[in-house]
C-alpha positions in Angstrom: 101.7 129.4 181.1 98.6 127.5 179.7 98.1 129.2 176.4 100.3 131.1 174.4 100.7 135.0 175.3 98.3 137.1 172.8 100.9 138.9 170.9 99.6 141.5 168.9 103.1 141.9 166.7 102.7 143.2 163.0 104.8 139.4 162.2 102.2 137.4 164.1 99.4 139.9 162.7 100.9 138.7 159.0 100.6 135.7 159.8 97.3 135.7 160.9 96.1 137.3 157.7 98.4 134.8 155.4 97.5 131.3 157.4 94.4 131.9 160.0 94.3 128.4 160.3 97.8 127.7 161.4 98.1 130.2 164.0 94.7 128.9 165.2 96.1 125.4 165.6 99.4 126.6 167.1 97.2 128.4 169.8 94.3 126.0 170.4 96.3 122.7 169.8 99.7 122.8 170.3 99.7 125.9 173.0 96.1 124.4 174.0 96.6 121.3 174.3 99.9 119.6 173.9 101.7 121.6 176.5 98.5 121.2 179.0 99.1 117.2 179.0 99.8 116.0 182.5 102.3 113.4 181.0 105.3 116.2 181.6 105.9 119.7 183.7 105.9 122.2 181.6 109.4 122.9 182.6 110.1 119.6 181.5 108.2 120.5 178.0 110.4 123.8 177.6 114.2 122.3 178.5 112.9 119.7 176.0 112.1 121.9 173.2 114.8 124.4 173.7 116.8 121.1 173.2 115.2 120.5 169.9 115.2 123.6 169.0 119.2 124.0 169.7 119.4 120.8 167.3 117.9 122.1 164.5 119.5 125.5 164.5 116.0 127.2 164.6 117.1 130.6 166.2 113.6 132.7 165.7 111.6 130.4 167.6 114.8 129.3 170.3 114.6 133.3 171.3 110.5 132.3 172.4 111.0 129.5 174.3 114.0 130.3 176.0 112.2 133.1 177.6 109.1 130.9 177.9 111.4 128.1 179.7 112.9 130.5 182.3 108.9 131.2 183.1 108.5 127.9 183.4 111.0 127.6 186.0 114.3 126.4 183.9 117.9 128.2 185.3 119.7 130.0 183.5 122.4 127.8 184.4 120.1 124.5 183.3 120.0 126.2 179.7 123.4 126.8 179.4 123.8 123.1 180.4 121.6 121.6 178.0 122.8 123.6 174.8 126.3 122.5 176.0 125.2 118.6 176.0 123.1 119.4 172.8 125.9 120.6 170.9 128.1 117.3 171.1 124.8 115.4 169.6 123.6 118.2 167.0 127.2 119.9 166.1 129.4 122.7 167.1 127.8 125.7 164.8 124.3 124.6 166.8 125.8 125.1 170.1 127.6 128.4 169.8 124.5 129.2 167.8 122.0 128.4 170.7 124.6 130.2 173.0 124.9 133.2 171.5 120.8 133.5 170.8 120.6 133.0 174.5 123.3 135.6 175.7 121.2 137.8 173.3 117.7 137.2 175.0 118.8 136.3 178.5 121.6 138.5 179.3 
């Protein structure tokens, strides 16, 4: 996935109207451009932010990418992998956070 998916949600909407410039970077440099560096798969990119994301206990935007990272060719399995070696580095609560946001999203 190149760039990210036109959503058209009221939140993104209100976001839009309240910082046009942030969702313009989020789209054109990060989505744009970060993710389409040759350096690492994108599969690579999304088990590593999922990780990060785990870490810091930042559920809204760990429901996005874990869906982003199974279309990007991460397991199911692979996820539940990585939250469980995440949660020894980042804490307990993170882990059964992560793993409960992903039972929720992923089935």
């Amino acid at each position: 996935m190149s760039k990210r998916p036109v959503d058209s949600s009221a939140a993104r909407d209100a976001l839009r109207a309240f910082a046009p410039k942030l969702v313009d970077l989020t789209d054109n440099v990060l989505f744009g451009d970060v993710w389409e560096r040759p350096g690492l798969s994108k599969r690579d990119r999304s088990l590593i932010t999922c990780a990060v994301l785990t870490a810091l206990y930042r559920t809204d935007e760990l429901k996005t990418h874990l869906v982003r990272a199974v279309e990007n060719g991460v397991t199911k399995d692979e996820l539940a992998e990585m939250i469980t070696h995440v949660t020894f580095y980042s804490g307990w609560p993170n882990g059964v956070n992560a793993s409960r946001v992903a039972t929720e999203v992923l089935g």
